[in-house]
C-alpha positions, 0 to 999 in steps of 0.5 A, spaced: 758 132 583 756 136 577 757 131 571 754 126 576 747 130 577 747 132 570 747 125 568 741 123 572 738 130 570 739 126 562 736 119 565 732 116 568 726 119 568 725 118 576 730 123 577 726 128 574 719 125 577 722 125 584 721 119 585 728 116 584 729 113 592 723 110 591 728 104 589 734 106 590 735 103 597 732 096 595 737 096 588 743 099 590 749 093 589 750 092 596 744 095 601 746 095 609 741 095 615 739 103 614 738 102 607 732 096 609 729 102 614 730 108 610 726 104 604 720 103 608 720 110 609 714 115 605 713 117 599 715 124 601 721 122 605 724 120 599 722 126 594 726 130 599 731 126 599 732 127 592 730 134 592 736 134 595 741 130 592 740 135 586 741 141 590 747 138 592 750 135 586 747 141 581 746 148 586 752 147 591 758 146 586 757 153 584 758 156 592 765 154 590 765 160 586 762 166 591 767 167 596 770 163 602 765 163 606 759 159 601 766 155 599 767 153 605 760 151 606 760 147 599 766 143 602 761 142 609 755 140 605 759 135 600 762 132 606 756 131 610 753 129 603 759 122 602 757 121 610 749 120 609 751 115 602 756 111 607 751 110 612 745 109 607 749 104 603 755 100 601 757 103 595 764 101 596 770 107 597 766 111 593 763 116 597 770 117 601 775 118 596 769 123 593 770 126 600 778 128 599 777 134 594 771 136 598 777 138 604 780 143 599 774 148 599 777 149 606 783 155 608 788 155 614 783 159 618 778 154 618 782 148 619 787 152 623 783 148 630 787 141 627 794 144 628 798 145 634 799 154 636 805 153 641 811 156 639 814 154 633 808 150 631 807 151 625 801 157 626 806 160 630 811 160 624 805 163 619 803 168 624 810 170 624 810 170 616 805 174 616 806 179 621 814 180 616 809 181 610 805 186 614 812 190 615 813 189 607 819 184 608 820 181 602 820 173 603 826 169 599 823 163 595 827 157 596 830 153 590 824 147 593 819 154 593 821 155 586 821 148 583 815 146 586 811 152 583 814 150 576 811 144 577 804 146 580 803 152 573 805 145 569 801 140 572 796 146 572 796 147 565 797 140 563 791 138 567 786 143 564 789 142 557 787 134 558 779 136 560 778 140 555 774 133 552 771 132 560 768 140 560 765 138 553 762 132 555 758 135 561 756 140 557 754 136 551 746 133 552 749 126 550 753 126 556 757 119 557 757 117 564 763 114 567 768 114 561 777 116 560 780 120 556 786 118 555 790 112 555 793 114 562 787 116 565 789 122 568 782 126 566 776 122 566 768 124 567 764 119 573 757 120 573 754 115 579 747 112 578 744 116 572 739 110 570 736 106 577 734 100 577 726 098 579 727 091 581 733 088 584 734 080 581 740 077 584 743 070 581 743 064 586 749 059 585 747 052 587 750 045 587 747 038 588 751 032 590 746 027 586 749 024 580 742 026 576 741 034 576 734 033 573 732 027 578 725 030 582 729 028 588 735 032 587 738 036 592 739 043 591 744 047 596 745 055 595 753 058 596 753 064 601 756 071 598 759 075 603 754 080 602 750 081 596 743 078 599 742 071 598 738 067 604 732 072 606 733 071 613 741 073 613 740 081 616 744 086 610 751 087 611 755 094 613 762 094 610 764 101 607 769 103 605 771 095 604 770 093 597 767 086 595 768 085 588 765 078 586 759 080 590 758 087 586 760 083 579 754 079 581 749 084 581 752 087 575 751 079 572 744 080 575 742 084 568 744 080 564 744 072 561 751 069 563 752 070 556 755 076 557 758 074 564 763 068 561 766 070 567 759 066 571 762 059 568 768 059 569 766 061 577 762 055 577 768 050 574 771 053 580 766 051 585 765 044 582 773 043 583 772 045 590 777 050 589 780 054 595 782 060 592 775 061 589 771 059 595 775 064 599 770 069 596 764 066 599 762 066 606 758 060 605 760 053 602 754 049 603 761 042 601 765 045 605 768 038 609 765 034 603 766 031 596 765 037 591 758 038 589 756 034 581 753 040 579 753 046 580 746 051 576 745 058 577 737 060 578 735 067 577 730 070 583 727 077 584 727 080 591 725 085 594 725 088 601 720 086 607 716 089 609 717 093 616 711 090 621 709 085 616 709 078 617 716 077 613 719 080 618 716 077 623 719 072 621 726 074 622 726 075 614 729 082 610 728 079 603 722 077 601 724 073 594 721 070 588 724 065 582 724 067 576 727 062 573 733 059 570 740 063 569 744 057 567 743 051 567 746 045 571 753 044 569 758 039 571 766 039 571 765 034 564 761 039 561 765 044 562 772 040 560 771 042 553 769 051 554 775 051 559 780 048 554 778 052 548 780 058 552 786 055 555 783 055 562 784 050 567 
């Protein structure tokens, strides 16, 4: 949580300015239905939202330090933090695996609650440990006890001699932002939207069945994604912790030409052969039952949220989207014949 902080502090300037959730809610990879009505929210909504997303990241994480009570309220705090990000986006199974470590900030006293107290029950057994250590009976570790102790001090040492690297990079003003420290991925430092987007761009993937791909009359029919926004009208999804791959691989696409993402190509020579296993990560295939599409293009679009009460929405629309032009041109399968066989794919 520190690294993450401390890298939106080093960033983008919006994290300084507070006006950061201005456009998060609206740019994240996969916005949900909370995301929509909290972007419509005021201007100083969203300053104390970040205000609090540094109180959170850069203040709380030093409670664990100063004794149990403000340790068990860092645990507290970080968990309902995770439970607010997933409610406001999808941000993937991100926010839940952030929440198991946050479970250690609690002793057994605090969650003793979760355990049976009838005799036998594992309270009863520590109960009575405690009342024979009180006495100043001496307790005799099993060989388990003493093996797992050994192996708890060398994970220990292990652990912190491999972040030595990790502590520095926190420390260092050209912090690096979600990087592995060796081979084994064992350490490595995370560092969540360090840099916001302003505007979100999306690719819209579209074939046509005509045998002229620049004929006036040319039909051109939209791919449906599972998520990612696509038809302005299709209310935003909730899914978390479920992870749509392809869906976050697009937006990440979205920033780049598709020179950078060879990988858009090959997704299209898939929806030109009609392929299943390629079209069972859509949710729409506008050839489904149909001869493939001639050719498939992929066009560039900026979108933005409507605007609640406005006349979008009116019209049932959660998007309002523009053309910015061209991502890729129209392709077909003969134009493609000689991309996939200079890199062996068929």
């Amino acid at each position: 949580m520190l690294g993450a902080g401390l890298i939106k502090i080093r960033g983008d300037r919006c994290w300084r300015d507070l006006t950061c959730m201005d456009f998060h809610y609206e740019t994240q990879p996969v916005p949900n239905p909370v995301a929509y009505l909290l972007h419509q929210s005021p201007w100083w909504a969203h300053r104390f939202e970040t205000l609090s997303n540094h109180f959170l990241e850069l203040v709380v994480p030093f409670f664990i330090f100063l004794g149990r009570r403000l340790c068990i309220l860092h645990g507290a705090l970080q968990i309902l933090f995770q439970v607010v990000l997933v409610i406001s986006g999808n941000l993937s199974f991100l926010n839940w695996l952030t929440m198991v470590p946050s479970i250690a900030c609690f002793d057994d006293a605090a969650l003793g609650f979760l355990f049976p107290s009838g005799p036998g029950g594992l309270k009863d057994r520590v109960r009575k440990m405690q009342e024979e250590a009180a006495r100043g009976a001496r307790l005799t570790l099993r060989y388990g006890c003493v093996v797992r102790q050994a192996v708890h001090v060398a994970l220990g040492i292990l652990v912190a001699w491999l972040s030595v690297p990790v502590v520095l990079n926190l420390l260092s003003p050209t912090q690096v932002m979600n990087t592995s420290f060796n081979s084994l991925r064992i350490v490595n430092t995370y560092g969540a939207f360090g840099s916001i987007t302003k505007e979100r761009t999306e690719v819209i993937l579209q074939g046509t069945a005509s045998p002229n791909a620049s004929a006036p009359d040319a039909v051109w029919e939209d791919y449906g994604f599972k998520c990612k926004p696509g038809d302005p009208g299709r209310r935003p999804c909730l899914i978390s912790p479920y992870h749509y791959r392809l869906d976050w691989l697009m937006w990440f696409a979205a920033f780049q030409t598709y020179e950078h993402n060879e990988w858009i190509i090959h997704l299209a020579g898939k929806l030109l052969a009609n392929d299943r296993e390629a079209l069972s990560l859509l949710a729409f295939n506008p050839f489904k039952d149909r001869a493939p599409p001639r050719w498939v293009r992929g066009e560039h679009y900026r979108y933005k949220f409507s605007r609640l009460g406005g006349r979008h929405a009116a019209a049932g629309r959660w998007w309002v989207r523009k053309r910015i032009g061209p991502y890729f041109p129209p392709l077909s399968l003969r134009d493609l014949e000689g991309y996939f066989q200079s890199r062996d794919r068929t």
